[in-house]
SELO-339799 format. One record per residue (C-alpha): residue number from 1; residue in one letter; x, z, y. Coordinates in Angstrom, 1 decimal, always signed. Layout:
residues N
NUM / A / X / Z / Y
...
end
This chain:
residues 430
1 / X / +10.8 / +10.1 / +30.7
2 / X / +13.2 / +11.2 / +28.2
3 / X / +11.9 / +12.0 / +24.4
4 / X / +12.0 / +15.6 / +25.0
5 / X / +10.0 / +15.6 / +28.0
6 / X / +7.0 / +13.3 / +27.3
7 / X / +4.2 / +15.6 / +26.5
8 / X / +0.1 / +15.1 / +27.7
9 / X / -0.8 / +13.7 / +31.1
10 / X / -3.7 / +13.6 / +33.1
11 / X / -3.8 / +9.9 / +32.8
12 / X / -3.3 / +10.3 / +29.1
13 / X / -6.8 / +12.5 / +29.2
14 / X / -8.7 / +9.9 / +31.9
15 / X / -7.7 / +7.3 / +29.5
16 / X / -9.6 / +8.5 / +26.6
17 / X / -12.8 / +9.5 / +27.9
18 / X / -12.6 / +5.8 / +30.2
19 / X / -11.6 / +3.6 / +26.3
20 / X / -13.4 / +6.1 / +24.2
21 / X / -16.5 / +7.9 / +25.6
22 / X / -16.9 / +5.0 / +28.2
23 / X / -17.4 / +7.8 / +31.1
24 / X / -15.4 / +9.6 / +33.5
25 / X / -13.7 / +13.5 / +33.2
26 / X / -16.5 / +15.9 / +34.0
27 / X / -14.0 / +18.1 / +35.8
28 / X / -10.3 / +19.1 / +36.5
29 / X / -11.1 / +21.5 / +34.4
30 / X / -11.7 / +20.0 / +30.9
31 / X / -8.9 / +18.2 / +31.8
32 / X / -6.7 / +20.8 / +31.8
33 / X / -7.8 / +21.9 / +28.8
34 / X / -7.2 / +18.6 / +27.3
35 / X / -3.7 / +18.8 / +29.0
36 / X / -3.3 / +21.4 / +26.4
37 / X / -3.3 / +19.1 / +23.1
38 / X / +0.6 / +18.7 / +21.4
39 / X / +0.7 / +14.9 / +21.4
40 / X / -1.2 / +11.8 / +22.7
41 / X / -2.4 / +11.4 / +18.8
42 / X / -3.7 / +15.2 / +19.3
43 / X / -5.7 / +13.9 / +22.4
44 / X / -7.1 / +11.2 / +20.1
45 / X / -7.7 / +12.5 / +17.4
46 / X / -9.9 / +15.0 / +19.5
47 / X / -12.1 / +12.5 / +21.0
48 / X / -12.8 / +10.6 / +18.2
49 / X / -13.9 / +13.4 / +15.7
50 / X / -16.0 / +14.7 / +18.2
51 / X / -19.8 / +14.4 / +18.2
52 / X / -20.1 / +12.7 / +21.6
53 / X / -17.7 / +10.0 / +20.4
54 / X / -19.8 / +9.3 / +17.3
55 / X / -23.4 / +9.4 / +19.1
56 / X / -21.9 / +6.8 / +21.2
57 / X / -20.8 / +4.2 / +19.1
58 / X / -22.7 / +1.6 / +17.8
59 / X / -24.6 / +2.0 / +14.0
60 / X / -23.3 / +1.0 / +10.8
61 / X / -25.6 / -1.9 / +11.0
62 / X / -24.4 / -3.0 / +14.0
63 / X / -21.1 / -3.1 / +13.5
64 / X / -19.8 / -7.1 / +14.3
65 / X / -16.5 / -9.3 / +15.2
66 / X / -17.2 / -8.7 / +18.9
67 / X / -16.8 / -4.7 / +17.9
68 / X / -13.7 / -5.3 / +15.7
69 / X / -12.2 / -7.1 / +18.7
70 / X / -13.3 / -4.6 / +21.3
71 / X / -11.3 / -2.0 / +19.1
72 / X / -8.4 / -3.9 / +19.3
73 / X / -8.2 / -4.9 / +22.7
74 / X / -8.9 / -1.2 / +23.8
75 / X / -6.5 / +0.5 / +21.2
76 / X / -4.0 / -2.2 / +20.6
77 / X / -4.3 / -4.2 / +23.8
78 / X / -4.6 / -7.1 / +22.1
79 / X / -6.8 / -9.9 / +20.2
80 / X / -7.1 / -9.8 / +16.4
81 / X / -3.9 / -11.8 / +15.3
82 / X / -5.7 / -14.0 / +12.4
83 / X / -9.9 / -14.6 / +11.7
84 / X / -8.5 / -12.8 / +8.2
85 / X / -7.9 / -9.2 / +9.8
86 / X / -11.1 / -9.0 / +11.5
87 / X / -13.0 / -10.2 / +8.1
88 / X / -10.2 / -7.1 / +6.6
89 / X / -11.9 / -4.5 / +9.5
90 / X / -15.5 / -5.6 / +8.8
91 / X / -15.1 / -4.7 / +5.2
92 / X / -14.4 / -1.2 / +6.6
93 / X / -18.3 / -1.4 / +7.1
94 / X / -19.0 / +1.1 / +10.2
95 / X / -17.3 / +1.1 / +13.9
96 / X / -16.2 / +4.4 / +13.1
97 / X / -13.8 / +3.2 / +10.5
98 / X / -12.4 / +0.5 / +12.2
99 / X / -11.7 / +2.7 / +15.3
100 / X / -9.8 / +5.4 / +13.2
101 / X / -8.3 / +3.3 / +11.3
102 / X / -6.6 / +1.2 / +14.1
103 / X / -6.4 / +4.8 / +16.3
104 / X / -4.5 / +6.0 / +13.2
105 / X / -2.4 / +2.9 / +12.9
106 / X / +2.0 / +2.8 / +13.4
107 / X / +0.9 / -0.1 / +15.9
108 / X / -1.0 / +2.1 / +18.4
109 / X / +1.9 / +4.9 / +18.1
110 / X / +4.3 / +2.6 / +18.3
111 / X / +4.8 / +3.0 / +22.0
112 / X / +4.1 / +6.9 / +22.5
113 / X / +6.5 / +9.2 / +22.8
114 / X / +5.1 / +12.2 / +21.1
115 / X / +6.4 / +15.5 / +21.4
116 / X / +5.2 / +17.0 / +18.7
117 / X / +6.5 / +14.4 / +16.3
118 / X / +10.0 / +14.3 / +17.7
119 / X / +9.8 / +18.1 / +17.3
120 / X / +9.2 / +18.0 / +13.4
121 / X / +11.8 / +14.9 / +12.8
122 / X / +14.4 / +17.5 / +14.9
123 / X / +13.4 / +20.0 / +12.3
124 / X / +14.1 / +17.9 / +9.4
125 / X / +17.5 / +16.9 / +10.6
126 / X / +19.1 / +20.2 / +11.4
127 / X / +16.8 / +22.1 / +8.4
128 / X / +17.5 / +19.5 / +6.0
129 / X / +13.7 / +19.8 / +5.3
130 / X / +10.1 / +19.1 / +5.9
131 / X / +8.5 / +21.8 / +8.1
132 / X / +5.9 / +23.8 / +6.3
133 / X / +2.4 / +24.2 / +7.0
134 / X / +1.9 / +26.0 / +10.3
135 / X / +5.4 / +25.3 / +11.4
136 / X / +5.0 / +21.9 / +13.2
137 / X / +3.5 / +18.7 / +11.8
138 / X / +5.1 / +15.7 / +10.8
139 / X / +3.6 / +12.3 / +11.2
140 / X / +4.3 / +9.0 / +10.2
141 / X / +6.1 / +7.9 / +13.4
142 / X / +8.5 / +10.0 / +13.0
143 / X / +10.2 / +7.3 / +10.7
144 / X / +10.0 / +5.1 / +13.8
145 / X / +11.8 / +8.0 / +16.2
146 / X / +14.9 / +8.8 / +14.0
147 / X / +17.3 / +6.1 / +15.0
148 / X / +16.7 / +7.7 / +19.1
149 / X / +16.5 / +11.0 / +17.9
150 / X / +20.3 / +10.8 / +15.8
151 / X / +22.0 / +8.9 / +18.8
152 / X / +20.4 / +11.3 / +21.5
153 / X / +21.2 / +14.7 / +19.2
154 / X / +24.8 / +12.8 / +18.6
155 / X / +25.7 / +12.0 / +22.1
156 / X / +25.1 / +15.7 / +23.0
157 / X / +27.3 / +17.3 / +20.6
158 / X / +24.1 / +19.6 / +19.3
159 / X / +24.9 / +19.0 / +15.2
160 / X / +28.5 / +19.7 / +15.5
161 / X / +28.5 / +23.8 / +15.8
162 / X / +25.0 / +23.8 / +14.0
163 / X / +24.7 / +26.7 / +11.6
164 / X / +22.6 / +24.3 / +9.7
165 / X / +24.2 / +20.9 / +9.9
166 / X / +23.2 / +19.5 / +6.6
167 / X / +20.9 / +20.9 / +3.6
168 / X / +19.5 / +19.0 / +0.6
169 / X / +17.5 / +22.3 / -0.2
170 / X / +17.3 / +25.9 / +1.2
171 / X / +17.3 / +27.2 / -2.4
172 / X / +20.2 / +30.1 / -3.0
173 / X / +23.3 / +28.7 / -4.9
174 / X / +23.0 / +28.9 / -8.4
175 / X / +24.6 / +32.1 / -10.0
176 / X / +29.0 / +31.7 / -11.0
177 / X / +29.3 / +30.9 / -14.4
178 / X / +32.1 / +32.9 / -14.9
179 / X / +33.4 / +31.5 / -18.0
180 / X / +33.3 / +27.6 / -16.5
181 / X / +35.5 / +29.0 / -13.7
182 / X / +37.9 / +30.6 / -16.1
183 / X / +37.9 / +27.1 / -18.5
184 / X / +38.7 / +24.9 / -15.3
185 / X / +41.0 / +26.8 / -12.9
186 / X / +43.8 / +25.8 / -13.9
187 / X / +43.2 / +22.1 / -14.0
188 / X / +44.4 / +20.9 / -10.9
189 / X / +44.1 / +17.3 / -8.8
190 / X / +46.6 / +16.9 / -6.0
191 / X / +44.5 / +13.9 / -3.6
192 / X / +45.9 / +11.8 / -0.5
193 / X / +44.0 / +9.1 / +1.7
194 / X / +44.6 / +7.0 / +4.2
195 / X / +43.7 / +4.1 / +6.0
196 / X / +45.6 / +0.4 / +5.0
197 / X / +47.0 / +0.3 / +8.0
198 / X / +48.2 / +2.9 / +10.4
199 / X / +48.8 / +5.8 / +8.4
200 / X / +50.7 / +4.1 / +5.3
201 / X / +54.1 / +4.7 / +6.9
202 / X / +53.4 / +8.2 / +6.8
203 / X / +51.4 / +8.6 / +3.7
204 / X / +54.4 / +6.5 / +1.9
205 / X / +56.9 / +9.7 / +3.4
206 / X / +54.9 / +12.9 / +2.5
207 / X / +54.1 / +11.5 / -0.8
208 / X / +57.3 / +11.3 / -1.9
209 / X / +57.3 / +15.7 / -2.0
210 / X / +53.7 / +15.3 / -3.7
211 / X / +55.6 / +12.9 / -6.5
212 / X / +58.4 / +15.3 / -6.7
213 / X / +56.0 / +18.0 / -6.7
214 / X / +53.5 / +16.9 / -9.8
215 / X / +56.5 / +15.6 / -11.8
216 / X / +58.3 / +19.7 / -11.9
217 / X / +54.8 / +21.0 / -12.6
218 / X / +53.0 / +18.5 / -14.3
219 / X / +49.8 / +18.6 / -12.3
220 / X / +47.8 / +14.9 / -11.5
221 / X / +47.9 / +13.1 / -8.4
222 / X / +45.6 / +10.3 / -7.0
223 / X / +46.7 / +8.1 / -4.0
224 / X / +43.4 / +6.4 / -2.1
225 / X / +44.6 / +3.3 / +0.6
226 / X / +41.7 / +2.0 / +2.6
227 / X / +38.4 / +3.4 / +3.9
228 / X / +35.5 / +4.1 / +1.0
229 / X / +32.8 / +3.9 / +3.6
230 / X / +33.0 / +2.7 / +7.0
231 / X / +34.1 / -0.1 / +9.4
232 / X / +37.3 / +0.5 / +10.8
233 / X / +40.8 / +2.6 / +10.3
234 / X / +39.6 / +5.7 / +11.5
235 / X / +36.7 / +6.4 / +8.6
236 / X / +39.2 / +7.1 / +6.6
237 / X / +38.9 / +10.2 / +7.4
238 / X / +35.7 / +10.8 / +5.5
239 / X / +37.7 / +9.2 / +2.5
240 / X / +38.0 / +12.9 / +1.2
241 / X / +34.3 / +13.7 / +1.2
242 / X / +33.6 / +10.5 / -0.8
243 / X / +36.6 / +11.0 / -3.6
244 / X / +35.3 / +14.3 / -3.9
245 / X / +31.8 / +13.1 / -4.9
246 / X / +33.6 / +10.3 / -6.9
247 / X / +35.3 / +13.0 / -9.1
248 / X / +31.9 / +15.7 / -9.6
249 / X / +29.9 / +12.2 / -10.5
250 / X / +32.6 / +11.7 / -12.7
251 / X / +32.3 / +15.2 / -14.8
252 / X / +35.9 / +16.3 / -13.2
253 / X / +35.4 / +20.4 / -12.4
254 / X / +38.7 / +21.4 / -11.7
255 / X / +40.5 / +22.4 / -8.7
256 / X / +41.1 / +19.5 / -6.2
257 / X / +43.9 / +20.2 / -3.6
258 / X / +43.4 / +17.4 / -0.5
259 / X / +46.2 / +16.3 / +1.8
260 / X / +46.0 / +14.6 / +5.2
261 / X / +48.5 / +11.7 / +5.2
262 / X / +50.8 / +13.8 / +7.5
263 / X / +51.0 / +16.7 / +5.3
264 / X / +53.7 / +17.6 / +2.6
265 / X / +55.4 / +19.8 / +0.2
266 / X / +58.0 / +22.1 / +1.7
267 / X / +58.4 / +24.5 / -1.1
268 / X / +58.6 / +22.8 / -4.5
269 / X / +58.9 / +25.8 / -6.5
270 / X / +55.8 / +27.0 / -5.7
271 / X / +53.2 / +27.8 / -8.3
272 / X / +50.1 / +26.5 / -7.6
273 / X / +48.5 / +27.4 / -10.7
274 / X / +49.8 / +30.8 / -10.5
275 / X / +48.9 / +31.1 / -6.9
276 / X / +45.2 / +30.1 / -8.5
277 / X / +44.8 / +31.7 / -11.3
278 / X / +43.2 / +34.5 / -9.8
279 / X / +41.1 / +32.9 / -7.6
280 / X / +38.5 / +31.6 / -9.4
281 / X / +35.2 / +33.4 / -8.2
282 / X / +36.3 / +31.4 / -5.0
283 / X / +34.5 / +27.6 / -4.0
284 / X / +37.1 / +26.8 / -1.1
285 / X / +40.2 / +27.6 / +0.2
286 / X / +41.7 / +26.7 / +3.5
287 / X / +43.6 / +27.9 / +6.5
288 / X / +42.2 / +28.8 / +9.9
289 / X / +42.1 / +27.0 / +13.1
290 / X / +44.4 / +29.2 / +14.9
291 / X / +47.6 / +30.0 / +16.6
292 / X / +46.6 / +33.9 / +17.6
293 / X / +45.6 / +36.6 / +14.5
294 / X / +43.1 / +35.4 / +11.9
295 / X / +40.9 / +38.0 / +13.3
296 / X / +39.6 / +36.3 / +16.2
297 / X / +38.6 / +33.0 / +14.2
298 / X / +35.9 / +32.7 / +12.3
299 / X / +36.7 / +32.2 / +8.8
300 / X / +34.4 / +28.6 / +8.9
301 / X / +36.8 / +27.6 / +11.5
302 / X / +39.6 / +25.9 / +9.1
303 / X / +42.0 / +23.0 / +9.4
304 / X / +40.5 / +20.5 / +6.7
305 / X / +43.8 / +18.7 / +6.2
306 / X / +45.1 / +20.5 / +3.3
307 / X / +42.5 / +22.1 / +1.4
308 / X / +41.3 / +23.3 / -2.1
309 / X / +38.4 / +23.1 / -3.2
310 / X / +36.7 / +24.2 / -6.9
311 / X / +34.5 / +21.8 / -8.4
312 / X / +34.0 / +23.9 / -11.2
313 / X / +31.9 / +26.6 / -9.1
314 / X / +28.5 / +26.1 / -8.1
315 / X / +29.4 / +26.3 / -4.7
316 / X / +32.1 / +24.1 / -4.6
317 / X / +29.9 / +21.7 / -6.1
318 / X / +27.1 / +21.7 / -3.6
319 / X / +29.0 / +21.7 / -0.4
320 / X / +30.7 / +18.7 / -1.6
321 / X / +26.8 / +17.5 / -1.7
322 / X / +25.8 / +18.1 / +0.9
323 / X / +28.9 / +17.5 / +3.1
324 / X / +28.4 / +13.6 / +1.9
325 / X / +24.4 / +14.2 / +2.1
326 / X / +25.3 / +14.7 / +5.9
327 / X / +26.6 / +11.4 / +6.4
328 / X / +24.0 / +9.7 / +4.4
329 / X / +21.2 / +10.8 / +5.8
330 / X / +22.7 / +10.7 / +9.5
331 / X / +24.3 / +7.2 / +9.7
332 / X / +23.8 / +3.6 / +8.3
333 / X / +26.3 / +0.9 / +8.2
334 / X / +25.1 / -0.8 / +11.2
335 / X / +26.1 / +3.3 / +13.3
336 / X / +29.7 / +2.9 / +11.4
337 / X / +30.4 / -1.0 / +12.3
338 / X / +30.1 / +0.5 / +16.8
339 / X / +32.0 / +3.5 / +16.2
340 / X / +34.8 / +2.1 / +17.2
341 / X / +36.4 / +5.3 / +18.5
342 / X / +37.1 / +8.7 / +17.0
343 / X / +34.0 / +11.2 / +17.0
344 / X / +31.8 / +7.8 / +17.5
345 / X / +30.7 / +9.7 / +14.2
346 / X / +30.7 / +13.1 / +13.7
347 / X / +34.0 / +13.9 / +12.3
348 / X / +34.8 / +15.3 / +8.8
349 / X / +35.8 / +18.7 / +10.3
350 / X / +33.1 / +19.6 / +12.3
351 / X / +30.5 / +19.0 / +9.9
352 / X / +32.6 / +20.8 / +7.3
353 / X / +32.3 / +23.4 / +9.8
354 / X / +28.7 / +23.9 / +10.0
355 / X / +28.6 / +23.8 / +6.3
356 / X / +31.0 / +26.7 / +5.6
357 / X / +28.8 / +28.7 / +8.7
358 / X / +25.9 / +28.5 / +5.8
359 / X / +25.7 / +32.3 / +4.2
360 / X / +25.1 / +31.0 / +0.9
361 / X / +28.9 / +29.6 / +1.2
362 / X / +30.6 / +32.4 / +2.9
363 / X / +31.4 / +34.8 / -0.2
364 / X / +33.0 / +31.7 / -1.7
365 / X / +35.4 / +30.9 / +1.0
366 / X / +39.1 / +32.0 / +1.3
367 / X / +40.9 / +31.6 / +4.5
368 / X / +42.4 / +35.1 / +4.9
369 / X / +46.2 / +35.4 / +4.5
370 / X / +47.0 / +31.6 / +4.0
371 / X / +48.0 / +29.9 / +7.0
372 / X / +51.6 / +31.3 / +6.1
373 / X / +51.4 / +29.3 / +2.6
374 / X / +49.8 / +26.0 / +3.8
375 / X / +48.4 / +23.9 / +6.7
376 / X / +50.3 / +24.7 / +9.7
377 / X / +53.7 / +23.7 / +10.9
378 / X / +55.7 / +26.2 / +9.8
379 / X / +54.1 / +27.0 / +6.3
380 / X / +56.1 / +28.2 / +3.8
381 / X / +54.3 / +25.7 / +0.8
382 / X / +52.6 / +22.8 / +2.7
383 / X / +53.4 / +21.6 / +5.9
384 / X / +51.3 / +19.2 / +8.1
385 / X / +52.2 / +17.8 / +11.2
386 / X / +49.4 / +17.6 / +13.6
387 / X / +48.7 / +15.1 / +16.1
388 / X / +49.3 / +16.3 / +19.6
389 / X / +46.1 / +15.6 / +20.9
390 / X / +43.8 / +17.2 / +18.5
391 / X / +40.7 / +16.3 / +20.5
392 / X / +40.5 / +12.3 / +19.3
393 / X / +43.1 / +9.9 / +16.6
394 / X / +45.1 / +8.9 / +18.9
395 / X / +48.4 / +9.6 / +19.1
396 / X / +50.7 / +8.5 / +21.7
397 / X / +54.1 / +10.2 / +19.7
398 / X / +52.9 / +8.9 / +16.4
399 / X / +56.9 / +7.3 / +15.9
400 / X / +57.7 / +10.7 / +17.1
401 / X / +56.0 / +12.3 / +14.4
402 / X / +56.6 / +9.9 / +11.7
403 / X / +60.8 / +10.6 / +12.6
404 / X / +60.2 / +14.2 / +12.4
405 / X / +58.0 / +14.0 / +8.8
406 / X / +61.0 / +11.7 / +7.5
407 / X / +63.6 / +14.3 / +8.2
408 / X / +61.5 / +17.1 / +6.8
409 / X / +60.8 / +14.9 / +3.6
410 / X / +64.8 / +13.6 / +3.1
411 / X / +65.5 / +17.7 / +3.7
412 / X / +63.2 / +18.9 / +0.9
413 / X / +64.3 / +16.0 / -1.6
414 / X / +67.6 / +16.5 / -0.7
415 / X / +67.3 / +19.6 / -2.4
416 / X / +65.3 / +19.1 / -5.3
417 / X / +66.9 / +17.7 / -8.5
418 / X / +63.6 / +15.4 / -9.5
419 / X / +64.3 / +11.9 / -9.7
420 / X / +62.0 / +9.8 / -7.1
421 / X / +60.2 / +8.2 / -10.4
422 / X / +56.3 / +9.2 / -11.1
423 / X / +52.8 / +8.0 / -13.0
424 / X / +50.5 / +9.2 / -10.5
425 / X / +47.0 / +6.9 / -10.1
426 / X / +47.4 / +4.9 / -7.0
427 / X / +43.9 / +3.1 / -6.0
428 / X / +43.6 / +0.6 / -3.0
429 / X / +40.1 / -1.0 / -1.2
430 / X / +39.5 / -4.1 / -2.2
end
């Protein structure tokens, strides 16, 4: 049975009253009320705390190596391992102890599959929380359970569109300091990433307009070349989720403006600054997934390869928390090392996506009225040219697209007057 279907059987109920009240079922009937417990450690617990259990099982002053060994062999299905653990058990003093504690053990739930317990580690994933008291109950095998649980709720695609993906805390977002966001908005970070490999020849083209870019406005710029966490080429693309982090940890609380290796300046005589100097009660800005009116996107649905993002507002701040908290708490090393293949691992966009779906975040996102300034094709400010198969990495035309980015980059630098010279921070993986 699958993890979501093993609940209580009949021979579940038989089992107990046979191994722990040494009789048989007095009727279908209790059974089926039995049938009605959450879990198999339900069922147990049941029999054991009640009175029948207890009048049957031998006195504290009876309690010997041959009962410590019966427990064992009828819980665990197997001898005592060492003459030490049943000397450990005997000092529990009464039968009763012994047969809780090993009932109770991670050993004898090793090998269930409870319901109940796969319920409440579900809730903590999606809910980014413990369930409360009355909600459902979490037990310690639920520690055991979440390495099936992520690569069963993965596989199915059920996280991706969750409205709650990832959350450190359910508390509201802290009120806007209004003044911070005034002191900061004009400090501005332009970031690109990409992996050491593929994506070089492209990221070595569209930063040339970033360069020509921060050297007419003065504004920084910081180059990332490898992956910051991750196994292989592709998880790069989380690179922007952990040079975000990098720069809060760091005390940096201006505006960060991230570019996908394929995406460049067009207009070089725009004003960033001025553009956000106004826009400062706002966390994250962004255009929408779309080629139709704005209207009939969401506004979470956005392209996250060219985004802003203030790291001087609260919010800014905690969804770049909890968008790394995500992969965290979801994946270990071992889970990056076989993805091999793109969405082996959630990607970057859709769990930005279930993020920005959060309430607390909505107020503080902008993706009305800027897909003509940035992030599509034929943006008037930044450009980005998109893979043609937006479903997975590949990219069968990527020397197609890399000619058509190196004529768009020699036609803007043809017409700018800044020299290709430039001090921008360039960092590379070791």
């Amino acid at each position: 049975m699958g993890w979501f279907e093993k609940k209580v059987t009949k021979a579940d109920v038989v089992w107990c009253y046979e191994t722990l009240l040494h009789r048989n079922p007095e009727s279908e009937l209790v059974i089926a009320e039995k049938l009605k417990c959450r879990s198999f450690r339900d069922l147990v617990a049941e029999f054991v705390r009640s009175p029948e259990f207890h009048t049957n099982v031998p006195g504290d002053e009876l309690l010997s190596e041959e009962d410590v060994a019966w427990c064992y062999l009828k819980l665990l299905g197997r001898p005592p391992e060492s003459p030490e653990a049943i000397r450990e058990k005997l000092s529990l003093g009464t039968f009763r102890r012994v047969a809780m504690e090993i009932g109770s053990s991670d050993e004898f739930f090793g090998n269930r599959e409870v319901y109940s317990e796969l319920a409440a580690l579900g809730f903590e994933v999606i809910h980014g929380r413990a369930p409360q008291l009355g909600e459902v109950a979490v037990t310690p095998s639920t520690l055991r359970a979440v390495k099936a649980l992520r690569k069963l709720l993965v596989s199915s695609g059920a996280l991706t569109r969750s409205p709650r993906v990832e959350s450190e805390a359910d508390e509201p977002l802290k009120e806007t300091d209004e003044s911070t966001c005034r002191d900061n908005e004009f400090r501005l970070l332009i970031v690109q990433t990409c992996d050491h490999e593929r994506y070089v020849p492209m990221l070595l083209l569209t930063s040339k307009t970033v360069l020509a870019y921060v050297q007419r406005w003065h504004v920084d710029f910081e180059v990332f070349f490898g992956v910051k966490r991750g196994a292989h080429p592709w998880h790069a693309t989380f690179n922007r989720i952990y040079k975000l982090d990098e720069l809060l940890c760091a005390g940096y609380r201006g505006w960060v403006l991230y570019l996908d290796s394929d995406a460049y300046f067009r207009d070089l005589t725009f004003d960033l600054r001025a553009y956000l100097s106004d826009k400062g009660d706002f966390a994250f800005i962004a255009s929408r997934v779309t080629e139709g009116p704005e209207s009939d996107t969401p506004y979470w649905d956005v392209n996250a390869g060219v985004f802003f993002i203030n790291l001087g507002h609260p919010a800014g701040q905690e969804l770049v928390r909890r968008w790394k908290g995500f992969y965290d708490r979801l994946y270990t090393d071992d889970d990056y090392l076989g993805a091999v293949s793109w969405n082996m691992v959630i990607n970057d966009q859709d769990s930005l996506h279930g993020l920005l779906k959060l309430p607390e975040f909505e107020p503080y996102v902008l993706s009305s009225g800027t897909k003509a300034l940035f992030n599509c094709g034929r943006a008037r400010v930044i450009r980005q040219a998109l893979r043609v198969n937006h479903a997975s990495n590949d990219d069968d035309n990527f020397q197609n697209r890399l000619d058509r980015v190196k004529a768009e980059v020699d036609a803007v630098l043809a017409n700018s007057c800044i020299p290709a010279q430039s001090h921008e921070k360039i960092e590379v993986a070791e």
